[in-house]
N, C-alpha and C positions, 0 to 999 in steps of 0.2 A: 687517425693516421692517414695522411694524405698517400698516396699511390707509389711518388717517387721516395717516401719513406719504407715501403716496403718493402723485403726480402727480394732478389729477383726472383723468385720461384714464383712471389705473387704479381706478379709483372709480365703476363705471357709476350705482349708484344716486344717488349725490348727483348726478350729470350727468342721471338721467333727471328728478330732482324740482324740478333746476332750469331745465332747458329742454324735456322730455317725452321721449318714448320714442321720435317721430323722430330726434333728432339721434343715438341711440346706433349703433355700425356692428356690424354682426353679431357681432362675436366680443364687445361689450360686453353685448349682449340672452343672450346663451349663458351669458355670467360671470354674469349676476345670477340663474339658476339652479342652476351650481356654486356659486356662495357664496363659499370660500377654495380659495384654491389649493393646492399641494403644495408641498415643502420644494424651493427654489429657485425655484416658478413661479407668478404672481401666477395669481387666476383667469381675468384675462384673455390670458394666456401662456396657458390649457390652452384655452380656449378656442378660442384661436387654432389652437393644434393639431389642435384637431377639425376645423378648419374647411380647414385644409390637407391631410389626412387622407382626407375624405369630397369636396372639393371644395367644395358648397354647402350652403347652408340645407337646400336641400328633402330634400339628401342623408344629412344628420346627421340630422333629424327622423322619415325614414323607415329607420334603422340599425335592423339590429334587436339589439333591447334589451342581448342578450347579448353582442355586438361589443362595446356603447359602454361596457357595466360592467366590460370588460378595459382599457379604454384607463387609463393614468396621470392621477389628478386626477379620475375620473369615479366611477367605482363602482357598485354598485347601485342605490343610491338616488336618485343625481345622474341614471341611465339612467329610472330611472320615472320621474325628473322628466320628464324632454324625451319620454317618450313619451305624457306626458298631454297636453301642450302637444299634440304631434300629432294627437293624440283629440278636445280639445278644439276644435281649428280641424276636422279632419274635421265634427265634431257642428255647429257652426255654420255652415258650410256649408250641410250638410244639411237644417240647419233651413230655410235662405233658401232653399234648391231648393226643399223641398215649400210654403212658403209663396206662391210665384210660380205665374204661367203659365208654363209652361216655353219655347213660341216668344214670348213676351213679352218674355222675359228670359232667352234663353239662354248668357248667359252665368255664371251659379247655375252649370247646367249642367255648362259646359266648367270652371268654375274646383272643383268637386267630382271631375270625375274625374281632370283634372289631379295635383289633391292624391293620390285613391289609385291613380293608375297610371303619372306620368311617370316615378318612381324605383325602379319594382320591377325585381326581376333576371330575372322569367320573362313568355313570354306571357299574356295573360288577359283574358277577354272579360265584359265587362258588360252589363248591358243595364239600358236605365230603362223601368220602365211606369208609363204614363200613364192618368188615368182621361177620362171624353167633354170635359172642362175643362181639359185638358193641365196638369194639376194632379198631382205626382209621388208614386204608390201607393207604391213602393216601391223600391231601384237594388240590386240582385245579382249579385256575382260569378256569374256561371254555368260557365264551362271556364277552367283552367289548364293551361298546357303549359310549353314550354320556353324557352329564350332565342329559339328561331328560329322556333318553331310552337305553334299551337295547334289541338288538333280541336273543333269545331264541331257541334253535332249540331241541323239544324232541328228535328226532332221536340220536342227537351227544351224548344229556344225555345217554340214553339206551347203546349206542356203548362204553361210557368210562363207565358207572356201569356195562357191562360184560367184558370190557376188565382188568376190576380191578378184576373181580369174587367177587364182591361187593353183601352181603345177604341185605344190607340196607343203606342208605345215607342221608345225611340232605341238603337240601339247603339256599342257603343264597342269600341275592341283597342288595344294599345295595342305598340309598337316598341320593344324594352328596344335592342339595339341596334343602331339608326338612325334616320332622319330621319320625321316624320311625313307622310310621302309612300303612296297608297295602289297595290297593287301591283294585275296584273291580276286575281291568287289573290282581293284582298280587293274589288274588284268584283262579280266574279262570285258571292262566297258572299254579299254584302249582294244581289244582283238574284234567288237563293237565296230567303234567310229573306223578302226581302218578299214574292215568292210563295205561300210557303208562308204566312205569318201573312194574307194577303190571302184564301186559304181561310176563312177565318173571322172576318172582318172586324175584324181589327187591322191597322193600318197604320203602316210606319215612317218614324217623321218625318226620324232624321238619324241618323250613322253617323262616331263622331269617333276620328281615326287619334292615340294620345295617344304622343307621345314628349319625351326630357328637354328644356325648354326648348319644345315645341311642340305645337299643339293643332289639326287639319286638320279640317274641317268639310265632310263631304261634300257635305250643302245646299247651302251655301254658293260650294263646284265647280260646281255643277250633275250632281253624280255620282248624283242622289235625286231 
């Protein structure tokens, strides 16, 4: 069955041109990246697939590359697709973080590192510094570890918030798997680093626990 024989349902671009990009349901916004589909499976059938597959959006978008170029209907090229999409929401993001006050608008913030930490499969610790305008210098991965842990090293903290001439920073870790609830461990090494970076007059604004579907705000607790 050629394309424009099929149902509009299986048609996402004439549905996005004729009613916009909201009405389409995720596996139709997927299909208009694959294109055509495979022999028996519309694009929106493989779509679908991935989406059952990985579970969600945020899960497919942060696959990596090489998973998604095995899967049936997808390929290399289909996988670069979806991972520029990724990129390119990361990059706009990003843009909106450093354009804002960051406790003006902290949620830039939360929905930046959302995007690169709810779906990763190991531990890893971020950090945003901030310049005297709470205006965002720059946001760094700094340690990775494992699914359960990560090491922490204040020193390297203190070394990269003067090497940025950083007036203030937020940190972030994020739960691969569990809920984003902070533990005694993750008290104690934020009452840690703010000491230490308090040596030298930086100061940490806020400490976001990131896991799938949740974003804890230690400020927010009263935990800061």
């Amino acid at each position: 069955m050629s394309m424009a024989q099929r149902p509009l349902s299986e048609r996402p671009r004439e549905r996005l041109l004729a009613q916009g990009a909201h009405a389409l349901s995720d596996a139709e916004l997927f299909a208009l990246f694959i294109g055509t589909g495979v022999r028996g499976l519309s694009a929106v059938q493989v779509a679908r697939g991935l989406l059952e597959r990985f579970g969600r959006v945020s899960r497919v978008l942060a696959a990596p590359r090489e998973e998604l170029a095995a899967l049936p209907g997808v390929g290399p090229a289909r996988s670069a697709q979806i991972a520029a999409v990724m990129e390119l929401a990361r990059r706009a993001l990003g843009e909106e973080m450093r354009r804002r006050d960051s406790l003006a608008s902290p949620a830039a913030v939360r929905s930046y590192l959302r995007l690169h930490m709810q779906d990763l499969g190991h531990e890893s610790f971020y950090c945003v510094f901030l310049d005297a305008q709470n205006r965002v210098i720059a946001a760094e991965e700094l340690f990775r570890g494992t699914l359960t842990q990560t090491s922490v090293y204040p020193r390297e903290v203190v070394k990269h918030a003067l090497r940025h001439n950083a007036a203030s920073l937020i940190l972030a870790h994020n739960h691969p798997s569990g809920v984003a609830e902070p533990s005694l461990q993750d008290q104690a090494l934020t009452r840690t680093l703010a000491e230490a970076l308090a040596l030298v007059d930086v100061k940490v604004l806020d400490h976001f626990i990131v896991a799938p579907g949740a974003c804890l705000s230690f400020a927010e607790r009263g935990l800061i």
